[in-house]
OpenMM code with the backbone's topology and positions (N, CA, C; nanometers):
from openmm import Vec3, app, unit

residues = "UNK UNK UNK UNK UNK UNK UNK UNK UNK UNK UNK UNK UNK UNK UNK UNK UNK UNK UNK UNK UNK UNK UNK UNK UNK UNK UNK UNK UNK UNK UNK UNK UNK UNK UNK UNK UNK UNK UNK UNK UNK UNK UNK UNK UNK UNK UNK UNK UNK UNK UNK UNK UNK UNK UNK UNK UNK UNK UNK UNK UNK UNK UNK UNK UNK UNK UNK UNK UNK UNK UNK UNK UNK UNK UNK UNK UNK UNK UNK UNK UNK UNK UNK UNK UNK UNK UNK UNK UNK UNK UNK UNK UNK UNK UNK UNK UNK UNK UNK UNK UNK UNK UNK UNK UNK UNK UNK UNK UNK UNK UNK UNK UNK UNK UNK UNK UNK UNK UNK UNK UNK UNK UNK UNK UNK UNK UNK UNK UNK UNK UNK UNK UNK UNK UNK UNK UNK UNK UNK UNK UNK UNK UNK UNK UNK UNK UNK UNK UNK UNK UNK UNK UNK UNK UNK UNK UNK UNK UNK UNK UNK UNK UNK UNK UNK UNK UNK UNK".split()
positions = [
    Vec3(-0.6829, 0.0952, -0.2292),
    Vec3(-0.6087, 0.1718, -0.3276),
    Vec3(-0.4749, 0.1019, -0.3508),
    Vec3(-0.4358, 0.0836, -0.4936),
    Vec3(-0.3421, 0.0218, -0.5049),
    Vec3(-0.1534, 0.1145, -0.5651),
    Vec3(-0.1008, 0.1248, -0.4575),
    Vec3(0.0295, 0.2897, -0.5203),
    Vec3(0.1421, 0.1738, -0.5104),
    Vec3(0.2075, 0.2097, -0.6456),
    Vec3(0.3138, 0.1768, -0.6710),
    Vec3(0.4247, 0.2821, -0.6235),
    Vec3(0.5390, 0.2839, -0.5969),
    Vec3(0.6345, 0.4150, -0.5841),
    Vec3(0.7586, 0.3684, -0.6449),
    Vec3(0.8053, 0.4695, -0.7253),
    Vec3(0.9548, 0.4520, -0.7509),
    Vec3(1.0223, 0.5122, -0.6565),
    Vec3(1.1708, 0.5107, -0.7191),
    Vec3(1.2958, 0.5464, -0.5372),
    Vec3(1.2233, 0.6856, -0.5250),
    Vec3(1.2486, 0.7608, -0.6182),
    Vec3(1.2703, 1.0028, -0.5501),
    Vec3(1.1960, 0.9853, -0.4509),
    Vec3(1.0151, 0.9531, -0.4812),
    Vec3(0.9136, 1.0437, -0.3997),
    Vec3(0.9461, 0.9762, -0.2486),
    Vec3(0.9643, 0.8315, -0.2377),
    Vec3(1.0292, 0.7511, -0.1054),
    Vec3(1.1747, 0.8218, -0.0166),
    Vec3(1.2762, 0.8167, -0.0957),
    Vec3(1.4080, 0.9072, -0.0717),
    Vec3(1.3672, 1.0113, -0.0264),
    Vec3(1.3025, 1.1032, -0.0688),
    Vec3(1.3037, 1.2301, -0.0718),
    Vec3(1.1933, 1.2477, 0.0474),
    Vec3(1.0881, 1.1805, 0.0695),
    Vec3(1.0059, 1.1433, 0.1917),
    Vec3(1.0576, 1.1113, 0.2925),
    Vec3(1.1438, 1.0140, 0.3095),
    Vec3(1.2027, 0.9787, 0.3737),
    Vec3(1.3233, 1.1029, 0.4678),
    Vec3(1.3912, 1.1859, 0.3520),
    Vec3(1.4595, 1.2893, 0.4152),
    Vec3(1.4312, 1.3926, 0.4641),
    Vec3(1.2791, 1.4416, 0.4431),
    Vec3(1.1933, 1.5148, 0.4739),
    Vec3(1.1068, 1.4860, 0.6321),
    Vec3(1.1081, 1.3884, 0.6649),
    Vec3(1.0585, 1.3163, 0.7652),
    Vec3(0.8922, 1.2957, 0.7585),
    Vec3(0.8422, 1.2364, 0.6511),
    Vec3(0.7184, 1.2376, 0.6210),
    Vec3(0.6866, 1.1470, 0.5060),
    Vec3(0.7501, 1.0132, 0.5362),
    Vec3(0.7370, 0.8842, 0.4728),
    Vec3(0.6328, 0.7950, 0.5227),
    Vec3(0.6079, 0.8221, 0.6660),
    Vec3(0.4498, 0.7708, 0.7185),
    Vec3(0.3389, 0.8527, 0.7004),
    Vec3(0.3072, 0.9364, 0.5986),
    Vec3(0.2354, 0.9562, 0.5833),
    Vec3(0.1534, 0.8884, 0.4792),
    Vec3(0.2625, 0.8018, 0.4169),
    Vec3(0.1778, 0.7554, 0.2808),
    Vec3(0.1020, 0.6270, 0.3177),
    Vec3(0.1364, 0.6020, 0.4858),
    Vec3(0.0314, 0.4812, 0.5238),
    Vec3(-0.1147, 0.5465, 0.5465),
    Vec3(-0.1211, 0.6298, 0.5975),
    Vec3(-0.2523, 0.6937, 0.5927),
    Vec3(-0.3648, 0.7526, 0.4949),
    Vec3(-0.2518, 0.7612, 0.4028),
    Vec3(-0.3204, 0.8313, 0.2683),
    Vec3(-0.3364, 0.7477, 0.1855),
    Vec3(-0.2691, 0.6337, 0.1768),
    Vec3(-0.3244, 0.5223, 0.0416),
    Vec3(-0.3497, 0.3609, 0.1328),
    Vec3(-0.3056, 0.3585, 0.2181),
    Vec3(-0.3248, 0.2751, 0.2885),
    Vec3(-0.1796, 0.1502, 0.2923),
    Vec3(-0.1409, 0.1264, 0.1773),
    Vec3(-0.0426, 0.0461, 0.1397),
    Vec3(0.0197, 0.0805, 0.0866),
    Vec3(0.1559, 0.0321, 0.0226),
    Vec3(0.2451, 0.0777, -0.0448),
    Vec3(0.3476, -0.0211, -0.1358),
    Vec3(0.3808, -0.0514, -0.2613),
    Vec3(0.4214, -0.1534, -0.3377),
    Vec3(0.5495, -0.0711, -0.3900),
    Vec3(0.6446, -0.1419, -0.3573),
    Vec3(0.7393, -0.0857, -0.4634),
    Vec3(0.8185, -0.2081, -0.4797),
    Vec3(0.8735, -0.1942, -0.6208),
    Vec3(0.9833, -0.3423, -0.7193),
    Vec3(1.0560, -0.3318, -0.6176),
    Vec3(1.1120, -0.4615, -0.6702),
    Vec3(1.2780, -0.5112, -0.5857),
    Vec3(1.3454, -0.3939, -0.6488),
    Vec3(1.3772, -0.3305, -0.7392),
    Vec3(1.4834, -0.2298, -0.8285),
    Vec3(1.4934, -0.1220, -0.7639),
    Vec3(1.3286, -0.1333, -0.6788),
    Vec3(1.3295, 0.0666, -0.5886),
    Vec3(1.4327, 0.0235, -0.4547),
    Vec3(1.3918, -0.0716, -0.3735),
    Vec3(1.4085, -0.1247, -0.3016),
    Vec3(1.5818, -0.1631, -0.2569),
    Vec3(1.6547, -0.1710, -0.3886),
    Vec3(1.8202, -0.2051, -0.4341),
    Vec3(1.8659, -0.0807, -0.4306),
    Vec3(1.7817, 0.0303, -0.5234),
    Vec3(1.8321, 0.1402, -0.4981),
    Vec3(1.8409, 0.1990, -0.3733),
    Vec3(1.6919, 0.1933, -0.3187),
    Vec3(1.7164, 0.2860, -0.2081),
    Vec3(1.8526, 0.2031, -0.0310),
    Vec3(1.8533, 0.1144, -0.0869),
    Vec3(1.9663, 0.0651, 0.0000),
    Vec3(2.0830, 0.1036, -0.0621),
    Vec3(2.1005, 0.1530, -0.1976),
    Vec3(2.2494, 0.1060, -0.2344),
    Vec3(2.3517, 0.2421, -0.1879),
    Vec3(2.4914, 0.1775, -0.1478),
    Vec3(2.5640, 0.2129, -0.0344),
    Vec3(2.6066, 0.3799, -0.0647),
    Vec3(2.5301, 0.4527, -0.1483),
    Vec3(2.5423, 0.6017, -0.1886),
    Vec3(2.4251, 0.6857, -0.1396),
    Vec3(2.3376, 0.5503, -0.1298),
    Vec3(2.1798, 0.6799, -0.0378),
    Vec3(2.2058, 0.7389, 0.0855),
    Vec3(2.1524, 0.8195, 0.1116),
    Vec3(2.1757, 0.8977, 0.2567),
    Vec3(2.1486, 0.7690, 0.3625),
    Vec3(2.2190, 0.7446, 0.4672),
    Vec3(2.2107, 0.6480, 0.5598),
    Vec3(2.0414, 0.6335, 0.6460),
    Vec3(1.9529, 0.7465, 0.6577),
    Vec3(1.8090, 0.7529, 0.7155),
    Vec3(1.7347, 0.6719, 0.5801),
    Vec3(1.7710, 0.7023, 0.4154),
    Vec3(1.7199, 0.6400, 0.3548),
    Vec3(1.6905, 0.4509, 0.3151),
    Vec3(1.8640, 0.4498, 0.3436),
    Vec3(1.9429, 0.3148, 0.4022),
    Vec3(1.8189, 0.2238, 0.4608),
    Vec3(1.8373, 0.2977, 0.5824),
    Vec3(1.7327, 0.2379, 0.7663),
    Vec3(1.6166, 0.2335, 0.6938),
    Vec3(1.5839, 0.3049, 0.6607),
    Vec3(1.3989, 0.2836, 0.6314),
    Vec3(1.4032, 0.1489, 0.4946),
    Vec3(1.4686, 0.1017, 0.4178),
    Vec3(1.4820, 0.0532, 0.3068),
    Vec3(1.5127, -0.1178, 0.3558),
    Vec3(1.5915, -0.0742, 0.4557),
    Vec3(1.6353, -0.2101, 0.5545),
    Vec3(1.5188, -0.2824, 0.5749),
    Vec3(1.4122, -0.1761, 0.6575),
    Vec3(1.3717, -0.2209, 0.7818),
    Vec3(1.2101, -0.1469, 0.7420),
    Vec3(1.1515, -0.2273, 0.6240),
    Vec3(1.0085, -0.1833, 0.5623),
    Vec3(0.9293, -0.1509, 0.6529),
    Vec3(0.8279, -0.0883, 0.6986),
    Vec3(0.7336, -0.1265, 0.7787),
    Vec3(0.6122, -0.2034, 0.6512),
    Vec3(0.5482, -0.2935, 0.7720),
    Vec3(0.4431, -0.3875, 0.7384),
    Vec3(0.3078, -0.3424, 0.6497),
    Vec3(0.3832, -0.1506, 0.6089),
    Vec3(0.2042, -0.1501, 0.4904),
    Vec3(0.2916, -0.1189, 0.3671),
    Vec3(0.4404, -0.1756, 0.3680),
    Vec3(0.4952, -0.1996, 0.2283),
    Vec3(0.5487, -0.3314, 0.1812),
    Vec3(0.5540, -0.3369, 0.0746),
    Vec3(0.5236, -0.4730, -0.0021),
    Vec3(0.6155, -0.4625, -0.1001),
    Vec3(0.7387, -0.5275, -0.1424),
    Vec3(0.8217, -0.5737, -0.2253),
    Vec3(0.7418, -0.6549, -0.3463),
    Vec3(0.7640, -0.6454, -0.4472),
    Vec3(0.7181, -0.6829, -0.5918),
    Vec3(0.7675, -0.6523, -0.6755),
    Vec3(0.8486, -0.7699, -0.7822),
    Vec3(0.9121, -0.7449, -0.9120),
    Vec3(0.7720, -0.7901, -1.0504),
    Vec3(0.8005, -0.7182, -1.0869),
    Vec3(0.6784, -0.7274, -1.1753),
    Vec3(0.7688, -0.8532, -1.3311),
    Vec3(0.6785, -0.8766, -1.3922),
    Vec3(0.6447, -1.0142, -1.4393),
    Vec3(0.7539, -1.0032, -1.5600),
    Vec3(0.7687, -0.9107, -1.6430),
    Vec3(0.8095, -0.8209, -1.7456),
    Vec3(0.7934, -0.6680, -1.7345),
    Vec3(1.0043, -0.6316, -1.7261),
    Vec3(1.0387, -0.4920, -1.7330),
    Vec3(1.1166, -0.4836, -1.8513),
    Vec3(1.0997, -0.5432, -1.9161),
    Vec3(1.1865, -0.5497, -2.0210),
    Vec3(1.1723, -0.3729, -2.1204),
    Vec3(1.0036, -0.3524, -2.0925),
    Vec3(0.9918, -0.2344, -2.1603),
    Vec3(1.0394, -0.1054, -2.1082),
    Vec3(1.0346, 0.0400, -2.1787),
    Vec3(1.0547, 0.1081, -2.1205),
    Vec3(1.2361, 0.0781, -2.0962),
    Vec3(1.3191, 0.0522, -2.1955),
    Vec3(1.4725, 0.0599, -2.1730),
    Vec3(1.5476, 0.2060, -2.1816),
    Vec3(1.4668, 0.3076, -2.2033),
    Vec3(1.5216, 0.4021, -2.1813),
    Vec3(1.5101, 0.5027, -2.0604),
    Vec3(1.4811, 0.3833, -1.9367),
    Vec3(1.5027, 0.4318, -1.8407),
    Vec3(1.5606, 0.3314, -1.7099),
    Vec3(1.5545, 0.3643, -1.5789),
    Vec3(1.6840, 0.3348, -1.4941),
    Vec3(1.5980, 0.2056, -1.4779),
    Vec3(1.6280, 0.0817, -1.3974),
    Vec3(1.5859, 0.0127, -1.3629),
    Vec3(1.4684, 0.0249, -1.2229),
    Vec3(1.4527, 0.1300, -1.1725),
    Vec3(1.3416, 0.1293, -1.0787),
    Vec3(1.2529, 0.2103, -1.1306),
    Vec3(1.2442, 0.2887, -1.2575),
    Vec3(1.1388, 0.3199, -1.3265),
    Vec3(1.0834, 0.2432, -1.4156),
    Vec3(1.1887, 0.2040, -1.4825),
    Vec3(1.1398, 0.0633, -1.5556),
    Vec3(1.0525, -0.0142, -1.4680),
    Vec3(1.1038, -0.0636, -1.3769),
    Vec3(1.0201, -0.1903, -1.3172),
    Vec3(0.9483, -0.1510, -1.2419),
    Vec3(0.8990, 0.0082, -1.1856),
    Vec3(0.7767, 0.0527, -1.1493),
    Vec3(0.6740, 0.0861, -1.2486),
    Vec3(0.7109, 0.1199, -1.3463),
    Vec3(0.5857, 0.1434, -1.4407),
    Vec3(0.5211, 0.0332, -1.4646),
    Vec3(0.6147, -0.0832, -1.4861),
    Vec3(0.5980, -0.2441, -1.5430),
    Vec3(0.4909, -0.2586, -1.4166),
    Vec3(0.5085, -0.2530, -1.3308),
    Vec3(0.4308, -0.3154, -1.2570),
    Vec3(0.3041, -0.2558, -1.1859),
    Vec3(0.3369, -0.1092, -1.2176),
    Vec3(0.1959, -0.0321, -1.2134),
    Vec3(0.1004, -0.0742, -1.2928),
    Vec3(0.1801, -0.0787, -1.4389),
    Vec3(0.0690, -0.1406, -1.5476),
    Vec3(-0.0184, -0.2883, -1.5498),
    Vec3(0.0873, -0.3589, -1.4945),
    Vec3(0.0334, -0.5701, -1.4190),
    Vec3(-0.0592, -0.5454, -1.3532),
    Vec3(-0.0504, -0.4494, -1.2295),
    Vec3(-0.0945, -0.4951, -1.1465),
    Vec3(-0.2472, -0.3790, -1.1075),
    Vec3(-0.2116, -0.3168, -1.2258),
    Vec3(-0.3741, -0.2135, -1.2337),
    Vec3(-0.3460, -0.0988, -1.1380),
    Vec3(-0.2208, -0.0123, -1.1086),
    Vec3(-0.1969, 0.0478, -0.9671),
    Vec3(-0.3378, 0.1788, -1.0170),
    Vec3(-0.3603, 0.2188, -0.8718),
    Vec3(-0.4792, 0.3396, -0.9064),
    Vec3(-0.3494, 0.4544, -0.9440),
    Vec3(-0.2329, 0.4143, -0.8945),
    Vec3(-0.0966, 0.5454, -0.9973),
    Vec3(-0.0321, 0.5050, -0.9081),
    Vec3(0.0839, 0.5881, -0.9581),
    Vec3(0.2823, 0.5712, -0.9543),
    Vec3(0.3412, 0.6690, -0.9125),
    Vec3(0.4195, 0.6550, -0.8156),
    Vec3(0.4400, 0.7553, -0.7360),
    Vec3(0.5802, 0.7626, -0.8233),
    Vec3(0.6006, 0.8405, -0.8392),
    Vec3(0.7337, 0.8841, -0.9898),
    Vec3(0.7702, 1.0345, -0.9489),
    Vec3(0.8999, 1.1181, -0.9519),
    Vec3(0.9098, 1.2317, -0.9370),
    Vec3(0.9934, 1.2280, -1.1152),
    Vec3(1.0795, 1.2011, -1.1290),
    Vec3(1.1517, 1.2032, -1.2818),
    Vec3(1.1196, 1.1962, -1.3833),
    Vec3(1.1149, 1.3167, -1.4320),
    Vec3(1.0475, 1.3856, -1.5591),
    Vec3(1.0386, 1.2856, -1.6696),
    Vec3(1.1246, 1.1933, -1.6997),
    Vec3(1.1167, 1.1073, -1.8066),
    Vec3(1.0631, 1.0216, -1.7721),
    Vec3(1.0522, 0.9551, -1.6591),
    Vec3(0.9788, 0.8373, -1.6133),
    Vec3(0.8086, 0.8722, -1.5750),
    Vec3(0.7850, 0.9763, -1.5673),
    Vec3(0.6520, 1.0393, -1.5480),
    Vec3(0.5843, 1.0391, -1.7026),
    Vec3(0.6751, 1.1254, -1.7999),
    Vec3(0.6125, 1.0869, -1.9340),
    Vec3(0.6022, 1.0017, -1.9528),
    Vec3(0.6796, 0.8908, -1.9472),
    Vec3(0.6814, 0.7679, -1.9757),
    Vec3(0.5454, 0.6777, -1.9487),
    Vec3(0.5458, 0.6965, -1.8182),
    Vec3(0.4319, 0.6581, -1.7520),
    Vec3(0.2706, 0.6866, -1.7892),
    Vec3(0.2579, 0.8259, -1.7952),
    Vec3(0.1626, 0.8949, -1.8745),
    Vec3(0.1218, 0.8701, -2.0109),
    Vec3(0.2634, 0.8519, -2.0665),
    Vec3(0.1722, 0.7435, -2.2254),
    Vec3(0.1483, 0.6138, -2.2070),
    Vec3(0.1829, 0.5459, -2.1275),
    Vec3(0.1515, 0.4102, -2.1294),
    Vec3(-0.0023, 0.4087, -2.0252),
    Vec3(-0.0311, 0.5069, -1.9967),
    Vec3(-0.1694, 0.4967, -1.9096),
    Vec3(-0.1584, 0.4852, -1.7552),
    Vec3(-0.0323, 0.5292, -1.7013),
    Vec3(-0.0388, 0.4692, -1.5643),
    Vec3(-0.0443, 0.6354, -1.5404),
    Vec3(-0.1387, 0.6901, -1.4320),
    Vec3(-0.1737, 0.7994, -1.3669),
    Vec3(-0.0522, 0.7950, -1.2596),
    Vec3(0.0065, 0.9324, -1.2481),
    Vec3(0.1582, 0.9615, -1.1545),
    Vec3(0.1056, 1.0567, -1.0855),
    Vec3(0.1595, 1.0683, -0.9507),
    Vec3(0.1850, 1.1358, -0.8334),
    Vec3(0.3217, 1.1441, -0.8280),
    Vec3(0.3380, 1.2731, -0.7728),
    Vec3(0.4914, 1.3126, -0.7716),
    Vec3(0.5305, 1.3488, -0.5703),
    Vec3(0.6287, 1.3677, -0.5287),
    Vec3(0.6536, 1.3794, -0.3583),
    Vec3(0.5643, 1.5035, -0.3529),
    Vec3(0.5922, 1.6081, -0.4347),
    Vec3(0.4893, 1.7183, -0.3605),
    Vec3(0.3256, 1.7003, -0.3733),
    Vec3(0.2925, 1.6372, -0.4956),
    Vec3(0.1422, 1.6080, -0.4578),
    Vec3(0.0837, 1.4707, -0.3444),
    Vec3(0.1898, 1.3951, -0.3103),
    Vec3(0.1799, 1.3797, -0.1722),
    Vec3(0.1639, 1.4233, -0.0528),
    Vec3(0.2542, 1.5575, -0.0244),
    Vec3(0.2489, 1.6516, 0.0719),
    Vec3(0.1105, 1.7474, 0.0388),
    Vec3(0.0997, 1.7653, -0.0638),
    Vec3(-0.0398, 1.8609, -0.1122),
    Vec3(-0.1799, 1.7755, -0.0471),
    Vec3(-0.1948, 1.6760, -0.0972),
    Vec3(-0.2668, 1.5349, -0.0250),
    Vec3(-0.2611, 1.5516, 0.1154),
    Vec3(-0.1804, 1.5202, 0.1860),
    Vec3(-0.1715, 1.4939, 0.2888),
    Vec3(-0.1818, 1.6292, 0.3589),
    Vec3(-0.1665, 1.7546, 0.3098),
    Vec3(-0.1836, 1.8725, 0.3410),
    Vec3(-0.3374, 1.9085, 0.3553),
    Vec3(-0.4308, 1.8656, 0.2274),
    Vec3(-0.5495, 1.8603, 0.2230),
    Vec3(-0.6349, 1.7746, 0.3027),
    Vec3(-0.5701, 1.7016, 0.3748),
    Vec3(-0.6401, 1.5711, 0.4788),
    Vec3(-0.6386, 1.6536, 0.6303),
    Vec3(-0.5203, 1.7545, 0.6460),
    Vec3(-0.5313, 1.8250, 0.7526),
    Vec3(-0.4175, 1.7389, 0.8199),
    Vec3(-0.3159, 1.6525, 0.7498),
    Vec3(-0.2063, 1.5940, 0.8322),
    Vec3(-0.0720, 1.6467, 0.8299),
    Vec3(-0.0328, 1.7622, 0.7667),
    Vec3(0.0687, 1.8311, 0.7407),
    Vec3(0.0148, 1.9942, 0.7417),
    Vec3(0.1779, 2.0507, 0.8040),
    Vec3(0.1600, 2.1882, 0.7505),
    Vec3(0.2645, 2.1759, 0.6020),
    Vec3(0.1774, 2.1949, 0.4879),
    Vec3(0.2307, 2.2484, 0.3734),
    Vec3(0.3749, 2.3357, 0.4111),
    Vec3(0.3490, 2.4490, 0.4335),
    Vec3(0.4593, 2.5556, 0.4425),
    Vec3(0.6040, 2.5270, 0.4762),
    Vec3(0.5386, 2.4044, 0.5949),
    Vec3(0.6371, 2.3404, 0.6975),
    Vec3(0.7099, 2.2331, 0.6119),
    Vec3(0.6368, 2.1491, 0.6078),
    Vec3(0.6427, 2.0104, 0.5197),
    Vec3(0.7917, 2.0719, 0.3890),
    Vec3(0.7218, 2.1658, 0.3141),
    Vec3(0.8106, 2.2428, 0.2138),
    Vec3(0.9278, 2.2880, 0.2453),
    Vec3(0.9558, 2.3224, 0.3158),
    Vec3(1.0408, 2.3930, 0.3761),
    Vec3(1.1947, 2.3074, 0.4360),
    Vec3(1.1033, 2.1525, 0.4931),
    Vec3(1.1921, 2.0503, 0.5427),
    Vec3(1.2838, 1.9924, 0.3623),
    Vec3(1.1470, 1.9795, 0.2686),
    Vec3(1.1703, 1.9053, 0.1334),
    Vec3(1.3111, 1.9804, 0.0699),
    Vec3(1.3037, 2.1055, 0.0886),
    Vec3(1.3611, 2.1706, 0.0233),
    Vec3(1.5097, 2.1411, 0.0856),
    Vec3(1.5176, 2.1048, 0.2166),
    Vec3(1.6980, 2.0648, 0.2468),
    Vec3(1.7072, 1.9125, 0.1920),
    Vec3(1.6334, 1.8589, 0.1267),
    Vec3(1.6986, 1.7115, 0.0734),
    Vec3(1.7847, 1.7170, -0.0410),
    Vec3(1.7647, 1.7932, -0.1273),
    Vec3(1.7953, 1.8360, -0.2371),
    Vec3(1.7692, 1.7702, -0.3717),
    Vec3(1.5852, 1.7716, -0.3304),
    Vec3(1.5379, 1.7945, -0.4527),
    Vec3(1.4719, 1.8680, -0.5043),
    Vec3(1.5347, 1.8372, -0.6908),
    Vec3(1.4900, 1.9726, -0.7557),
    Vec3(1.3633, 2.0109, -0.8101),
    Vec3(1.2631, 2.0799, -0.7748),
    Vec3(1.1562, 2.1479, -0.7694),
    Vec3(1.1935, 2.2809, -0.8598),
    Vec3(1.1390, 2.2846, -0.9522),
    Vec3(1.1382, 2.4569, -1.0126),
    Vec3(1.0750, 2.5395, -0.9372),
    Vec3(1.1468, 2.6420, -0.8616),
    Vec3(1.0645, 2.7621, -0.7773),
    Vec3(0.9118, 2.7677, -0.8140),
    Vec3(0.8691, 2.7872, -0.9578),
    Vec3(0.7283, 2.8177, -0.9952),
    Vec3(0.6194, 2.6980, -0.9556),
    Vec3(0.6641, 2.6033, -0.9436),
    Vec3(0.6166, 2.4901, -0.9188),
    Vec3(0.5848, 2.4823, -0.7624),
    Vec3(0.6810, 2.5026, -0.6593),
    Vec3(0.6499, 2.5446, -0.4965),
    Vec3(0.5627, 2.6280, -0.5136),
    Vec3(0.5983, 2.7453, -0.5362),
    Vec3(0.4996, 2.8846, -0.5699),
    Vec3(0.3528, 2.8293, -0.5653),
    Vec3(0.3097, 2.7756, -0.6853),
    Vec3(0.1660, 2.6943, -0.6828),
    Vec3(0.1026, 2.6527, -0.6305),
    Vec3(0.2019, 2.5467, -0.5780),
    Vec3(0.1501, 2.4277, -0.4424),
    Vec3(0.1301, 2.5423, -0.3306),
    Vec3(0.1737, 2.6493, -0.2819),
    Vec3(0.2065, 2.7318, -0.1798),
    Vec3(0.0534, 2.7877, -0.2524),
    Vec3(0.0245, 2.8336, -0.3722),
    Vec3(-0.0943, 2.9336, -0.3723),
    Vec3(-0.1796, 2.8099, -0.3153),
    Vec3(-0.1913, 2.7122, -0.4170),
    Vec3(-0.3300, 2.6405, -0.3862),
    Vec3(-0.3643, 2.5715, -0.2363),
    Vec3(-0.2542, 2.6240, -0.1662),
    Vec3(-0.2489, 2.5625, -0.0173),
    Vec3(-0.3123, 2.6818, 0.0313),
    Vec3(-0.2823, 2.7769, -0.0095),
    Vec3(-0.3492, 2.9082, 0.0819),
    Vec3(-0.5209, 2.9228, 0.0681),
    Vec3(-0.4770, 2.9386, -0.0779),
    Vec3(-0.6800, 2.9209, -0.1427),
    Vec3(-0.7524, 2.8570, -0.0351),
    Vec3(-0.6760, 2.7018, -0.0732),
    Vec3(-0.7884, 2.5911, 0.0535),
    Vec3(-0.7977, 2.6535, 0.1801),
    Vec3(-0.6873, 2.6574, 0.2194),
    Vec3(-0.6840, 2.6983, 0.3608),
    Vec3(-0.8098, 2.8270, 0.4055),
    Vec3(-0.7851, 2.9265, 0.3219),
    Vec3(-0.8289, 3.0637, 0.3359),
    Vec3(-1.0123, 3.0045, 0.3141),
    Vec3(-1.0384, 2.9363, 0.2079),
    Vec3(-1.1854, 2.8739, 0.2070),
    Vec3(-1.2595, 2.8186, 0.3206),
    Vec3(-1.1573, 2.7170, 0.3230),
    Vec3(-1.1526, 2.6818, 0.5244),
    Vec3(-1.2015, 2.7693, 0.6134),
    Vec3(-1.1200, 2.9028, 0.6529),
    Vec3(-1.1093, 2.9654, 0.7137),
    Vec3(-1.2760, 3.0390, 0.6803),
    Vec3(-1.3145, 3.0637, 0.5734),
    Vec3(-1.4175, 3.1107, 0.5686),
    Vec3(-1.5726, 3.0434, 0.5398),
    Vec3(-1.5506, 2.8819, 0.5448),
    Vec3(-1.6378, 2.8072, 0.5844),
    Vec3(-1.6639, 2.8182, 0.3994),
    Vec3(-1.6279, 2.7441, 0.3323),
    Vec3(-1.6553, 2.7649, 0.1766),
    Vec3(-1.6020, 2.6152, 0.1406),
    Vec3(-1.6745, 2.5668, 0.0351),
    Vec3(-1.6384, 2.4201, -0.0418),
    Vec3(-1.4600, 2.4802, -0.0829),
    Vec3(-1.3764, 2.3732, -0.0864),
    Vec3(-1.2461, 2.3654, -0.1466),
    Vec3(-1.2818, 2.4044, -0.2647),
    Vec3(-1.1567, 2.5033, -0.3176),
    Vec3(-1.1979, 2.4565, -0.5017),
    Vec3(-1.1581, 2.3491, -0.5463),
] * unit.nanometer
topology = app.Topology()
chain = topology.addChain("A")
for resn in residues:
    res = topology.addResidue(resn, chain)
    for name in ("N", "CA", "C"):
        topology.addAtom(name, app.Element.getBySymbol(name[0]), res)
């Protein structure tokens, strides 16, 4: 599987304490030099800093060929979409509403930090509730109705589980 990530869903993983999970769930991990600048640059939370320093070995630095497109956005969305699109990603790990549309018309399929945790919730490697709960002191912004959801469709599964029934 091939996942690109821009900075949020990484940052925000990262402050949550559940940035190794995305070795298990996609196997690898690609992000531009631009995510990579950001997430070091000397305003990120210092845990974001350390992890940005100091990659582990199932992430992979890549500036893609041409970012020229896509100028109406920051430079690590720019040059993640760019290179989702080069390099065929199976999707883009994107939380920012404009960079997600963005993405979505140009054909690149997005994952956002909570359908990571939803994922990884559904694998049986997280407690959802828990997981949520940590996300929510990073301070990112999630519309209440949007937790709400992820919280029903976590219960559904769960409760199916519980009663020996296919997931919906």
């Amino acid at each position: 599987m091939i996942v690109v990530a821009d900075t949020g869903p990484v940052h925000y993983l990262v402050l949550c304490g559940q940035v190794d999970l995305l070795h298990p769930l996609f196997g690898s991990l690609i992000i531009p030099a631009a995510v990579q600048r950001e997430l070091l640059h000397a305003h990120a939370p210092a845990a974001v800093q350390a992890w940005a320093s100091a990659l582990p070995g199932w992430v992979k630095v890549c500036s893609p060929d041409d970012a020229s497109r896509f100028d109406n956005l920051g430079p690590g969305e720019r040059q993640a979409i760019a290179l989702a699109l080069e390099i065929g990603a199976d999707f883009l790990l994107i939380d920012e509403t404009l960079g997600r549309r963005t993405a979505v018309q140009a054909g690149v399929a997005v994952k956002g930090t909570l359908g990571v945790l939803e994922e990884a919730a559904r694998r049986g490697l997280v407690d959802l509730r828990v997981v949520i709960q940590r996300l929510k002191t990073t301070g990112i912004f999630l519309a209440p109705e949007i937790l709400d959801a992820a919280l029903e469709r976590d219960r559904v599964r769960r409760q199916s589980i519980r009663r020996n029934e296919p997931e919906p």
